[in-house]
MDTraj code that builds the backbone (N, CA, C; nanometers):
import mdtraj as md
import numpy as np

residues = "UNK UNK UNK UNK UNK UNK UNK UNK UNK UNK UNK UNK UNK UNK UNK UNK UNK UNK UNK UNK UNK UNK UNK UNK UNK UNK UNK UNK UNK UNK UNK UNK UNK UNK UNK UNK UNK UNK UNK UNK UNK UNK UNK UNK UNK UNK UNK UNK UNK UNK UNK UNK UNK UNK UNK UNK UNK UNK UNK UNK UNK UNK UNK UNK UNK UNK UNK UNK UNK UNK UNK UNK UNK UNK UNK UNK UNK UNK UNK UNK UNK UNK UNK UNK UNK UNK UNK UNK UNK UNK UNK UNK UNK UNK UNK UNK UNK UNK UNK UNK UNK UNK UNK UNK UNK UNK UNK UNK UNK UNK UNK UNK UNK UNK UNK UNK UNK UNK UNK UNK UNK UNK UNK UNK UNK UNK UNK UNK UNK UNK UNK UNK UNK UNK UNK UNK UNK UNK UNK UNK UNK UNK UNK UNK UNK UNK UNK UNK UNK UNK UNK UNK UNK UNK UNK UNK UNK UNK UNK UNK UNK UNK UNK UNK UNK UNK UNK UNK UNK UNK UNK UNK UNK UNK UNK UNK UNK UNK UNK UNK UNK UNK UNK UNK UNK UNK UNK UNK UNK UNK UNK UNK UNK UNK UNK UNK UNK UNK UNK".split()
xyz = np.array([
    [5.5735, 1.4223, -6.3273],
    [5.5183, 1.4430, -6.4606],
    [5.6052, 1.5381, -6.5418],
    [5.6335, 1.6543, -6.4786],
    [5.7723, 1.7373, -6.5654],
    [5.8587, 1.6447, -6.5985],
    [5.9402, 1.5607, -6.5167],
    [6.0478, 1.5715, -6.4995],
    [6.0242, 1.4059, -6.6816],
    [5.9451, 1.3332, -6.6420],
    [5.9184, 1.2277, -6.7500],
    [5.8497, 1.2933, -6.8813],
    [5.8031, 1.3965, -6.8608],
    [5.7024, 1.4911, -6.9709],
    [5.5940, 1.3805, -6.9780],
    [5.5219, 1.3520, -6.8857],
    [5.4068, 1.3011, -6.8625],
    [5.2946, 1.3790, -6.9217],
    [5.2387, 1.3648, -7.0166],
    [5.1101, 1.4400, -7.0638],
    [5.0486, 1.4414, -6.9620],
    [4.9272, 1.5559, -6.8799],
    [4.8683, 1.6240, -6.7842],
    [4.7385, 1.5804, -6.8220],
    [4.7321, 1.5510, -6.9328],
    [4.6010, 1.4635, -6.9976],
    [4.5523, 1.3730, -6.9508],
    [4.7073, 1.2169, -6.9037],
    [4.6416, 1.1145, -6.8871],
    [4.5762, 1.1625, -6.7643],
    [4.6355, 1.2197, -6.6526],
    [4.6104, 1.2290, -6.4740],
    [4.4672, 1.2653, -6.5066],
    [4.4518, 1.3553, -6.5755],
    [4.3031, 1.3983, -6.5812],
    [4.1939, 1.2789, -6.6244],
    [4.2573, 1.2006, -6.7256],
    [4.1485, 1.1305, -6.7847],
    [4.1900, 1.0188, -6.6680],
    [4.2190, 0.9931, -6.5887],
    [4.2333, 0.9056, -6.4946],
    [4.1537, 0.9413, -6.3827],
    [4.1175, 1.0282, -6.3141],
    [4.0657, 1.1396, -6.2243],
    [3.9186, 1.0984, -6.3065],
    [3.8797, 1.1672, -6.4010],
    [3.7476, 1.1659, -6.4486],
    [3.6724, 1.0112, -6.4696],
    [3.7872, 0.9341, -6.5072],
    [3.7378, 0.7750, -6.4914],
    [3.6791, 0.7087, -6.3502],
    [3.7397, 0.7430, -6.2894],
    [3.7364, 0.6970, -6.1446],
    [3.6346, 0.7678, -6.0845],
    [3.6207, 0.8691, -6.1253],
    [3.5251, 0.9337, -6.0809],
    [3.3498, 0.9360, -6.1438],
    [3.3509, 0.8751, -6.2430],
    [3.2159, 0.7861, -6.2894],
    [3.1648, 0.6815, -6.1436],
    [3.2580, 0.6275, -6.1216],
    [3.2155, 0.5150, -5.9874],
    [3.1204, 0.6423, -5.9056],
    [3.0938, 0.7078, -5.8954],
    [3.0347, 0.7947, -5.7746],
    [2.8880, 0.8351, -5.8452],
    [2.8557, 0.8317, -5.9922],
    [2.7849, 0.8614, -6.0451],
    [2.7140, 0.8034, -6.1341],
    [2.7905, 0.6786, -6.1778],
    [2.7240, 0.5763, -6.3056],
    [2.7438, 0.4286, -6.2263],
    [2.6260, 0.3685, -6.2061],
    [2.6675, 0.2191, -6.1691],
    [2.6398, 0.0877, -6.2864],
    [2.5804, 0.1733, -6.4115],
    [2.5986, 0.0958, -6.5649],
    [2.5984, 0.1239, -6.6480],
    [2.6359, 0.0585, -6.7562],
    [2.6556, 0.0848, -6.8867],
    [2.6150, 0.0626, -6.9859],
    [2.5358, 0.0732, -7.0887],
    [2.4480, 0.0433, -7.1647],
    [2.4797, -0.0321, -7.2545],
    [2.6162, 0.0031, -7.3495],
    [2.6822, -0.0751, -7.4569],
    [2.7704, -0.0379, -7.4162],
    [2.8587, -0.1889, -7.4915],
    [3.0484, -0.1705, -7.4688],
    [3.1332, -0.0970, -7.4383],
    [3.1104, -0.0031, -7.6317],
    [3.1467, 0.1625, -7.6255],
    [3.1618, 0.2206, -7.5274],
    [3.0364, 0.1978, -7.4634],
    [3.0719, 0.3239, -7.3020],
    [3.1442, 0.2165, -7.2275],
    [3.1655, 0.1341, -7.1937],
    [3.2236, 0.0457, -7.0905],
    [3.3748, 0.0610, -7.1682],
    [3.4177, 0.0342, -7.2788],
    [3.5437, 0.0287, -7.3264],
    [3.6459, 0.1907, -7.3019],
    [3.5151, 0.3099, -7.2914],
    [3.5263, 0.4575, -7.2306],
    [3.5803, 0.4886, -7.1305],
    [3.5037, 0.3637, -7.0164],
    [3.5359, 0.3619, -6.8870],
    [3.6641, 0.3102, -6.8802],
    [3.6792, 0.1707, -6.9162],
    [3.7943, 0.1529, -6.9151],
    [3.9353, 0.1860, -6.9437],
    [3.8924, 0.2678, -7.0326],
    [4.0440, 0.3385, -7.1082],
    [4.0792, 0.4495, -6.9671],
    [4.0110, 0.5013, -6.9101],
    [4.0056, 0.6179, -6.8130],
    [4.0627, 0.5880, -6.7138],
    [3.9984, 0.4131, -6.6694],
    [4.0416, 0.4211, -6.5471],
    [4.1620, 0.2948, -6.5229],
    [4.1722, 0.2684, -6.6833],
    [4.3015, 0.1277, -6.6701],
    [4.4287, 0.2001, -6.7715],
    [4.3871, 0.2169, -6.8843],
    [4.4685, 0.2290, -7.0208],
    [4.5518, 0.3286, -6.9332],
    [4.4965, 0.4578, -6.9053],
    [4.5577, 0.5688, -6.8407],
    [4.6792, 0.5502, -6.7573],
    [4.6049, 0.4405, -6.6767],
    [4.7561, 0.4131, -6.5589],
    [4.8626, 0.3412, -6.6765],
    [4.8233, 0.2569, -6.7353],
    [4.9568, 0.2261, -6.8336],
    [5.0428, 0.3202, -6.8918],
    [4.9752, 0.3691, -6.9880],
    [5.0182, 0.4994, -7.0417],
    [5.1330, 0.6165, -6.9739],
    [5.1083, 0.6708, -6.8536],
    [5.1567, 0.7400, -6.7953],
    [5.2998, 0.6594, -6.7490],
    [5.2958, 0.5349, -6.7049],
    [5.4656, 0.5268, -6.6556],
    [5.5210, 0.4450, -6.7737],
    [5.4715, 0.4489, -6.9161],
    [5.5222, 0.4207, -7.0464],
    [5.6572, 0.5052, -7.0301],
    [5.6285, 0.6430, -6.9859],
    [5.6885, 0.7414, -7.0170],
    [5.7900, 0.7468, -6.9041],
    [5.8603, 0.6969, -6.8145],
    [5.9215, 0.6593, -6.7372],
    [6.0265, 0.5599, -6.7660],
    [5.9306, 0.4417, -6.8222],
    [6.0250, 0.3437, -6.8197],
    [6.0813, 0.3114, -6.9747],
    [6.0069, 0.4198, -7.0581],
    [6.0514, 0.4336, -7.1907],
    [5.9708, 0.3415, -7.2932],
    [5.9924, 0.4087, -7.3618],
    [5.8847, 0.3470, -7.5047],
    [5.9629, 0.4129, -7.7095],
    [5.9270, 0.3127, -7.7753],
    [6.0507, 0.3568, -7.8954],
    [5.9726, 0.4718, -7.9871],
    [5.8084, 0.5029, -7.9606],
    [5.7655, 0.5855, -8.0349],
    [5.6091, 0.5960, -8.0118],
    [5.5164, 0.6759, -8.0903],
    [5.4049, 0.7168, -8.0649],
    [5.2971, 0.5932, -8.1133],
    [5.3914, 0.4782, -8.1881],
    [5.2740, 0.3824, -8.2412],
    [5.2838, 0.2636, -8.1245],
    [5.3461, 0.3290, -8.0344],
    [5.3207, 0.2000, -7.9195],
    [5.1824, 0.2391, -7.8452],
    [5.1131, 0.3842, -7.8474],
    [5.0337, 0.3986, -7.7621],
    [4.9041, 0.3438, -7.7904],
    [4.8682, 0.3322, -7.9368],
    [4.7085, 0.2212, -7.9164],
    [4.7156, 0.0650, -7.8362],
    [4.8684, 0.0243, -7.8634],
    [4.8731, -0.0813, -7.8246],
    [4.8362, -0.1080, -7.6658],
    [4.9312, -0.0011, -7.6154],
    [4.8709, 0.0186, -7.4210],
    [4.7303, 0.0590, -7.4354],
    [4.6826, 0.1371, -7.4602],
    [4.5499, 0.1214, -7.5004],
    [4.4611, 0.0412, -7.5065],
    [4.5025, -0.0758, -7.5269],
    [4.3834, -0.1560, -7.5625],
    [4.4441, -0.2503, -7.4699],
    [4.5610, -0.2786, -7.4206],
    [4.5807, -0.3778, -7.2551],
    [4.5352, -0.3103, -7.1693],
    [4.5555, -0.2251, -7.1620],
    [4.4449, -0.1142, -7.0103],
    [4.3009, -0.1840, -7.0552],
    [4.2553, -0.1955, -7.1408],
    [4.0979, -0.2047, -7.1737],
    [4.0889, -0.3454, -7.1342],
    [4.1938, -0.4522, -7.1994],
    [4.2044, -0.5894, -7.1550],
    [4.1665, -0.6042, -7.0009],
    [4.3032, -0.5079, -6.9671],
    [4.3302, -0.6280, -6.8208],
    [4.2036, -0.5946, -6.7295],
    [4.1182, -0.4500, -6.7811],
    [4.0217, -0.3789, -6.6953],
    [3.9269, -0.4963, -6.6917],
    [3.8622, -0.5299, -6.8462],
    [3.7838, -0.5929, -6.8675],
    [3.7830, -0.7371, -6.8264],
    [3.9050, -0.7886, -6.7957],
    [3.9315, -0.9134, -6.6754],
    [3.8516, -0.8566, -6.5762],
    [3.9176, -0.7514, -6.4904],
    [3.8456, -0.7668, -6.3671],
    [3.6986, -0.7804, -6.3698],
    [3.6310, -0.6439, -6.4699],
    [3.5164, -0.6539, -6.4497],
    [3.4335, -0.8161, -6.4740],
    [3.4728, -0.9102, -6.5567],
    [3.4443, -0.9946, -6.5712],
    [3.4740, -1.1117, -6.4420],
    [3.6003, -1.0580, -6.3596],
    [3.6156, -1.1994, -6.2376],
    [3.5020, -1.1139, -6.1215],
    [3.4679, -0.9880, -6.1327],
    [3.4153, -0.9285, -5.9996],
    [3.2514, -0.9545, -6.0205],
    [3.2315, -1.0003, -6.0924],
    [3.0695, -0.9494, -6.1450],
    [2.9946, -0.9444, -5.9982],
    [2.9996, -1.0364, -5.9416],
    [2.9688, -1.0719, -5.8218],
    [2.9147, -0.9603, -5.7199],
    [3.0735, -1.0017, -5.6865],
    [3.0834, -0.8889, -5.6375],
    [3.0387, -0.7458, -5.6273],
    [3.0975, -0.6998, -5.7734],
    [3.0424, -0.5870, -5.8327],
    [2.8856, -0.5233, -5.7619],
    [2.8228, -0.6689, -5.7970],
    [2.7043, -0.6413, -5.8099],
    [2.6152, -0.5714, -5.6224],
    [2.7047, -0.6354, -5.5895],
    [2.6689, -0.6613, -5.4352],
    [2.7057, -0.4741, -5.3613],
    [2.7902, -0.4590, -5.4574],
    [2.8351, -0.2796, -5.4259],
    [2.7460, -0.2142, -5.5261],
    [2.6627, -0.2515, -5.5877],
    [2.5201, -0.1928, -5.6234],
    [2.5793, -0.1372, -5.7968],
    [2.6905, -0.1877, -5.8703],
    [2.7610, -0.1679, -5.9511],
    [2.7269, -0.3039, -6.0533],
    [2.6845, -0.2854, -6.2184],
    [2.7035, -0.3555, -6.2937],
    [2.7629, -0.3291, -6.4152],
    [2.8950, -0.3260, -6.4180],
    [2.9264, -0.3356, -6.5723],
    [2.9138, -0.3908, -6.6960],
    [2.9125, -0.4900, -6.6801],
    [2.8441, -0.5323, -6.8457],
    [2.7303, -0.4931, -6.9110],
    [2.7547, -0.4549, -7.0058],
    [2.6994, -0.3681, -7.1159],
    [2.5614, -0.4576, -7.1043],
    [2.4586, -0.3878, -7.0605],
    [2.3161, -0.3986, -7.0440],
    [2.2577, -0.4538, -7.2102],
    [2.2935, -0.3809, -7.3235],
    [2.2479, -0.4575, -7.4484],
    [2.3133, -0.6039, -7.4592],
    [2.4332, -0.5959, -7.4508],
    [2.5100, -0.7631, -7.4872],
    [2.4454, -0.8223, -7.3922],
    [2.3814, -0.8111, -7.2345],
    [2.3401, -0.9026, -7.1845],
    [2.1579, -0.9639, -7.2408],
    [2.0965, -0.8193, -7.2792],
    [1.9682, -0.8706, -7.3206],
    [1.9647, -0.9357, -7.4511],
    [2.0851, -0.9399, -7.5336],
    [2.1388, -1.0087, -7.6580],
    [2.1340, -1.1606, -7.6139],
    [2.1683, -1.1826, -7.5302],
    [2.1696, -1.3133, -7.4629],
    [2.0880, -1.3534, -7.3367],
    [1.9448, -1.2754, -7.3383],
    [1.8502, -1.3138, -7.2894],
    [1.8456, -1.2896, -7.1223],
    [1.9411, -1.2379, -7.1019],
    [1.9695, -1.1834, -6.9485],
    [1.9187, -1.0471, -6.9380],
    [1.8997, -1.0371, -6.7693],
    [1.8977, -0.9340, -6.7454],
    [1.9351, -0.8942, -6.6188],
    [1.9357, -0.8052, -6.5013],
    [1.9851, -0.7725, -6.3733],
    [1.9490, -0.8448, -6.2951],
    [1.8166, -0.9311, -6.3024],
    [1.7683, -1.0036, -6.2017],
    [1.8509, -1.1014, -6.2248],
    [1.8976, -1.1836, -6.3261],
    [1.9696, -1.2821, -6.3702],
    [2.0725, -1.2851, -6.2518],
    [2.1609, -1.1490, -6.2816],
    [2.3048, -1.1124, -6.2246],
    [2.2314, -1.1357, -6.0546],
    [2.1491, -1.0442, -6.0282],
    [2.0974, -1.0095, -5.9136],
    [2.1233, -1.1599, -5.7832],
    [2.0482, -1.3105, -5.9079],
    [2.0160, -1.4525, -5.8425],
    [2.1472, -1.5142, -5.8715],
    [2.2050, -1.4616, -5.9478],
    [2.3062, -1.5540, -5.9905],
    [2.3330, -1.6294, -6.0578],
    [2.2760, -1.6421, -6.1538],
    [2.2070, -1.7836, -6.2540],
    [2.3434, -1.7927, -6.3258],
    [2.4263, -1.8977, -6.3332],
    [2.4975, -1.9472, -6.4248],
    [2.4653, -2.0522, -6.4822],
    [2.3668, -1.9650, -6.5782],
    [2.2835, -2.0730, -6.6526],
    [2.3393, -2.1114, -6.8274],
    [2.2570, -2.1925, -6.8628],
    [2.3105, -2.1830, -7.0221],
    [2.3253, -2.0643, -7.0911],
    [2.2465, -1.9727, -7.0643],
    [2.2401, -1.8150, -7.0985],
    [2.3321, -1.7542, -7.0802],
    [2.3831, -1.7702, -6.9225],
    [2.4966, -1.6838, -6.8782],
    [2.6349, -1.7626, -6.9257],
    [2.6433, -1.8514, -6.9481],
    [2.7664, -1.9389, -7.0060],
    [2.7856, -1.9088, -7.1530],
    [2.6657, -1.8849, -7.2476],
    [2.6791, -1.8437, -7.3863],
    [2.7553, -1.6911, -7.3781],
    [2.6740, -1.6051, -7.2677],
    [2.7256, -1.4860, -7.2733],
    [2.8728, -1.4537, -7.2009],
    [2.9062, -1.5248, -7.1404],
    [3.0510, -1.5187, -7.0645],
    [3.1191, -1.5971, -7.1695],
    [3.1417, -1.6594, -7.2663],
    [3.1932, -1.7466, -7.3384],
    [3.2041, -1.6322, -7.4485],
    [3.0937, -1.5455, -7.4748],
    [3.1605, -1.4049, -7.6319],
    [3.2423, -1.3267, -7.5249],
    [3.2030, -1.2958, -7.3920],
    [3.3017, -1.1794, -7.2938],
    [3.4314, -1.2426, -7.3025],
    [3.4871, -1.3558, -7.2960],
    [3.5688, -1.4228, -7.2953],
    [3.6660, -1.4199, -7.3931],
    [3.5407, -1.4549, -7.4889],
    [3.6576, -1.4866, -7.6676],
    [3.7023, -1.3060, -7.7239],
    [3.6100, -1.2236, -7.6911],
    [3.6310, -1.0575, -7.6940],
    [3.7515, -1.0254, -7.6564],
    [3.7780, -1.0348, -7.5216],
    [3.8804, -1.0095, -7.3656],
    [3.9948, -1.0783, -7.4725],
    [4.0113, -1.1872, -7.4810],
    [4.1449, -1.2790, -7.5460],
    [4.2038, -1.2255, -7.6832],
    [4.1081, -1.1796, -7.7657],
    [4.1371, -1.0831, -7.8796],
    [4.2182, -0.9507, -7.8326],
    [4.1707, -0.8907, -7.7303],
    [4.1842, -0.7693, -7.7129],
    [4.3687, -0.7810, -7.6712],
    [4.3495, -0.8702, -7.5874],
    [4.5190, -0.9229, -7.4973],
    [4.5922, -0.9973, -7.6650],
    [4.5107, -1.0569, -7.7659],
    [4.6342, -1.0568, -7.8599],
    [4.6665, -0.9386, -7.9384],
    [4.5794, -0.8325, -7.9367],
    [4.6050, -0.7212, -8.0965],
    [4.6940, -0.6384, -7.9792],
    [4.6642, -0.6622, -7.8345],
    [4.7818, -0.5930, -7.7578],
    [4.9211, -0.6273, -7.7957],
    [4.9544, -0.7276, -7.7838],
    [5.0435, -0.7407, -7.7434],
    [5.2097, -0.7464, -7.8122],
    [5.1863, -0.7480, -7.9128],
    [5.3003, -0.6846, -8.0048],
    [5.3282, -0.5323, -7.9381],
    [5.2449, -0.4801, -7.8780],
    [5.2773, -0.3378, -7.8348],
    [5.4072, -0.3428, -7.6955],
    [5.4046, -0.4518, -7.6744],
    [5.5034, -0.4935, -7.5891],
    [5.6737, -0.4585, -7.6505],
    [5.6515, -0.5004, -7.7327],
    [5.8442, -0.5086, -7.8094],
    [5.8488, -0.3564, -7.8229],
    [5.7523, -0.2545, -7.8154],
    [5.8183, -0.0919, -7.8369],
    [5.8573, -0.0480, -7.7001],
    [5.8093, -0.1047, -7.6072],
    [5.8354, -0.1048, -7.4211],
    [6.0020, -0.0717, -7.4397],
    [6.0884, -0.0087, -7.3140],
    [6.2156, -0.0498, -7.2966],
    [6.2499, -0.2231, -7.2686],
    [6.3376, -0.2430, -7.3582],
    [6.3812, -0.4163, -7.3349],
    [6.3977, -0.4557, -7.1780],
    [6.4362, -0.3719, -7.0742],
    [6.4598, -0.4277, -6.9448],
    [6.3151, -0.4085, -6.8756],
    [6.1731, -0.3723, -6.9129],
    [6.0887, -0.3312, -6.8728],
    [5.9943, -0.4318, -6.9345],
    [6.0426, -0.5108, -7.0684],
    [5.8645, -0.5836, -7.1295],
    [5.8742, -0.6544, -7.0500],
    [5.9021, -0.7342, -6.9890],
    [5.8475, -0.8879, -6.8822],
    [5.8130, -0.8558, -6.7992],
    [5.7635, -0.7628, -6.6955],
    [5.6975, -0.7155, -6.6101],
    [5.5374, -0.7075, -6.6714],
    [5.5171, -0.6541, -6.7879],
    [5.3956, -0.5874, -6.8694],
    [5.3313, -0.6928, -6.9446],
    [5.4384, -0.7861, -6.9745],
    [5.4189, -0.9430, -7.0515],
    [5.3504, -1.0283, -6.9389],
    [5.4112, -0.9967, -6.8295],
    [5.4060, -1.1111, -6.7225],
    [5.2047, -1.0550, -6.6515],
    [5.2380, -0.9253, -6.6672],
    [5.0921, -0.8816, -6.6169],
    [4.9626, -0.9349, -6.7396],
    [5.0029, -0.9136, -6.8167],
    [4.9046, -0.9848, -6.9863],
    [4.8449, -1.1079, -6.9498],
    [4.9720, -1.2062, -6.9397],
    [4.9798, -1.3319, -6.9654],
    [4.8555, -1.3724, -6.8581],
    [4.9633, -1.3437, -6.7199],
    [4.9057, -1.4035, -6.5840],
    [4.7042, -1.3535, -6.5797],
    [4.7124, -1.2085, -6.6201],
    [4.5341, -1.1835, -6.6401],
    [4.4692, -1.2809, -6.7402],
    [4.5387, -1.2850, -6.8544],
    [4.4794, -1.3718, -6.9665],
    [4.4649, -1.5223, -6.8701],
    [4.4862, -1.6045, -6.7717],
    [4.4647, -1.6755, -6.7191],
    [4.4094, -1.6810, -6.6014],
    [4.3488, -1.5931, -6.5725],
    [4.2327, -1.5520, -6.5050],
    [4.0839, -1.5855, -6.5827],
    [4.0856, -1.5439, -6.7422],
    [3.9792, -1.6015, -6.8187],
    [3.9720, -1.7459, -6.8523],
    [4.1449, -1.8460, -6.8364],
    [4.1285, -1.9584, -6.8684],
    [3.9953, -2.0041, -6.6956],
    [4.0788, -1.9409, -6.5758],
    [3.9762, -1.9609, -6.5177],
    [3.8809, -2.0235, -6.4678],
    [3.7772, -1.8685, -6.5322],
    [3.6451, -1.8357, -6.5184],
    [3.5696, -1.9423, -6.6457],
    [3.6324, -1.9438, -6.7045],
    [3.5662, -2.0410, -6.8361],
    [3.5993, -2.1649, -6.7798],
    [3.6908, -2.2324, -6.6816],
    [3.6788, -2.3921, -6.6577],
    [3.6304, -2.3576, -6.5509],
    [3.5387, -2.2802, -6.5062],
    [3.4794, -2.2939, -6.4168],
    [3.3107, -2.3040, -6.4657],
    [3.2858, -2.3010, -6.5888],
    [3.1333, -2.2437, -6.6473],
    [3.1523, -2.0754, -6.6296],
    [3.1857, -2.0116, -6.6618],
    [3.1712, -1.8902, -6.6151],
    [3.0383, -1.8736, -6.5132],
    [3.0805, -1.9486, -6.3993],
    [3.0421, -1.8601, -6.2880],
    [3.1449, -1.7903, -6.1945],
    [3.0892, -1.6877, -6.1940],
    [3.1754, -1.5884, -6.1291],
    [3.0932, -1.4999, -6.0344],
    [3.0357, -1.5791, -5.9561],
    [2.9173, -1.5725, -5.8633],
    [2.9192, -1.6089, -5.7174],
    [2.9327, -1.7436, -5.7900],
    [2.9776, -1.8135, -5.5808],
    [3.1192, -1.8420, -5.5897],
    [3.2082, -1.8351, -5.6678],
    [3.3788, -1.7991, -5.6706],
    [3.4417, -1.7383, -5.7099],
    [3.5604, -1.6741, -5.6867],
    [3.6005, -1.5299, -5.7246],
    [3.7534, -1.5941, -5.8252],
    [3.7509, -1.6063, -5.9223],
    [3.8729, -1.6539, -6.0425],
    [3.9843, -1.6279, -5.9689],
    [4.0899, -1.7203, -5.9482],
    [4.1736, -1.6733, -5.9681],
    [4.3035, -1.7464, -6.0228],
    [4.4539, -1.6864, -6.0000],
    [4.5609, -1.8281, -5.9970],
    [4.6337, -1.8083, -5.9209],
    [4.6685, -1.9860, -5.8587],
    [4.7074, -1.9460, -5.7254],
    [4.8837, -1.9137, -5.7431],
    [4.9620, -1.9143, -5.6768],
    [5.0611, -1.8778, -5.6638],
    [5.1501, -1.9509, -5.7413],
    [5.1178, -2.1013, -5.7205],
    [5.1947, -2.1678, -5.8399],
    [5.2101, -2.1977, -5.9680],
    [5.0640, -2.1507, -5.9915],
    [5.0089, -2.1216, -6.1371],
    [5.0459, -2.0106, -6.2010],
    [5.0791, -1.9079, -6.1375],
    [5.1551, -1.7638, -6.1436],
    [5.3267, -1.8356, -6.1905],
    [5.4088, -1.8846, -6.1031],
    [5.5066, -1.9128, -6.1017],
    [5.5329, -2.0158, -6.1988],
    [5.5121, -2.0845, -6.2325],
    [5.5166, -2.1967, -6.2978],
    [5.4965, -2.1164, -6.4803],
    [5.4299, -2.0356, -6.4963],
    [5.4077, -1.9797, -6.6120],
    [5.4893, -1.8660, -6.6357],
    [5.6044, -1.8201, -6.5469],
    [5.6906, -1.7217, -6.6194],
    [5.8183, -1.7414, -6.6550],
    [5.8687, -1.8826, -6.6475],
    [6.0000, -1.8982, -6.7653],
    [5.9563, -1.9011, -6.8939],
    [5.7934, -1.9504, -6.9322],
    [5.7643, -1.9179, -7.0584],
    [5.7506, -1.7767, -7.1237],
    [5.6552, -1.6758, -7.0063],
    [5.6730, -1.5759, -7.0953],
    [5.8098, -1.4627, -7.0803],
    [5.9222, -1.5390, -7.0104],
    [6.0519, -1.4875, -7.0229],
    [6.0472, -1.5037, -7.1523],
    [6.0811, -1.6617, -7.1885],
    [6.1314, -1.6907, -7.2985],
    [6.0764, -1.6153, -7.4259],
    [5.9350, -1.5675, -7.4363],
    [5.8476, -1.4974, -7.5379],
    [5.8725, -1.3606, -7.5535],
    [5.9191, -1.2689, -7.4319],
    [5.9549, -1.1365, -7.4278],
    [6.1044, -1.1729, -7.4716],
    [6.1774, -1.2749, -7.4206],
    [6.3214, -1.2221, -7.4818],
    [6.3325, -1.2445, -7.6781],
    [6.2251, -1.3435, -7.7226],
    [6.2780, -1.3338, -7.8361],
    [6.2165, -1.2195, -7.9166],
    [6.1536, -1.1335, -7.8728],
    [6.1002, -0.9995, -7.9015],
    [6.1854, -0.9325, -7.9588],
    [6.1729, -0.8566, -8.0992],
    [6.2522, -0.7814, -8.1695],
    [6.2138, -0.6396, -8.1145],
    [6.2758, -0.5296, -8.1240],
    [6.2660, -0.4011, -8.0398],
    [6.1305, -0.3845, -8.2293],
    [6.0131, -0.2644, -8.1636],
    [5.9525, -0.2162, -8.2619],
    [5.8460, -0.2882, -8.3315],
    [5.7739, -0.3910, -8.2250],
    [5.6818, -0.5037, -8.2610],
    [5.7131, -0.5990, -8.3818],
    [5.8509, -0.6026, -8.3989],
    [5.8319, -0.6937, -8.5122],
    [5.8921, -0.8624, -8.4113],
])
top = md.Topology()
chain = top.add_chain()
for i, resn in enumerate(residues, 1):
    res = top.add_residue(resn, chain, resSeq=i)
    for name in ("N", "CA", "C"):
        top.add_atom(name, md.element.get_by_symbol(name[0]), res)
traj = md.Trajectory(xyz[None], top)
């Protein structure tokens, strides 16, 4: 952290994120879930920004809000799961917005309900990975396709969960290896025509 001048900030707000898991198992609205996430995803971005270099201070909302992305993938492929470690993230109002509630999650219902409501988690998540991602071209040039390649490949984790009905209940999203591979001469090709400075 000296040696990169790592702000002492993020480690902390990384530490305190992670450390909600021991004490909060939900979240009421977004806001607090988008809280969580910045703590315990944005943070890790942030910190080896400063390592692998970055062209200025207006790149940092941009990591910002892919930490919140790629978080908000997981929480969305784990629900399941999640749930089974006695943990629910999705924002308790957006679900009673759409007529759900814990017992829902609890049985599993990937019902019309839960498909309306995984279908706004969805179209949300995909917004979030585009207002990111111009934040990419302020990255060092030998460093965006690693950060591109992490975007992309999560953002297809939601193609997914959505051709699946968003259930994410009795299968756990994913892509398999060739679906990974097969999709990164494209986003070579998208990071190299990247102008340095998001333009």
């Amino acid at each position: 952290m000296l040696r990169y001048r790592i702000p002492v900030g993020y480690a902390e707000q990384l530490i305190d994120g992670v450390a909600q898991d021991l004490r909060i198992s939900s979240y009421r609205t977004f806001e607090e879930l988008a809280a969580y996430c910045y703590g315990v995803a944005s943070t890790v971005g942030l910190m080896p920004m400063h390592i692998i270099g970055f062209s200025g201070e207006e790149a940092i909302p941009y990591a910002v809000k892919l930490g919140v992305a790629l978080q908000l993938t997981n929480i969305l492929r784990d629900v399941g799961e999640d749930w089974r470690m006695g943990r629910l993230y999705l924002p308790r109002e957006e679900l009673a917005a759409y007529g759900l509630c814990e017992r829902d999650v609890a049985e599993g219902r990937a019902d019309q309900r839960w498909r309306r409501f995984m279908r706004f988690q969805i179209a949300r998540n995909r917004q979030l990975y585009r207002e990111a991602w111009p934040g990419i071209a302020f990255l060092h040039p030998e460093e965006r396709f690693a950060i591109a390649a992490a975007a992309k490949l999560y953002m297809a984790i939601l193609d997914d969960i959505e051709a699946h009905g968003g259930d994410v209940f009795h299968r756990r999203a994913h892509l398999s290896a060739w679906g990974k591979f097969r999709r990164l001469p494209g986003i070579w090709w998208q990071v190299k025509r990247m102008h340095s400075g998001g333009s």
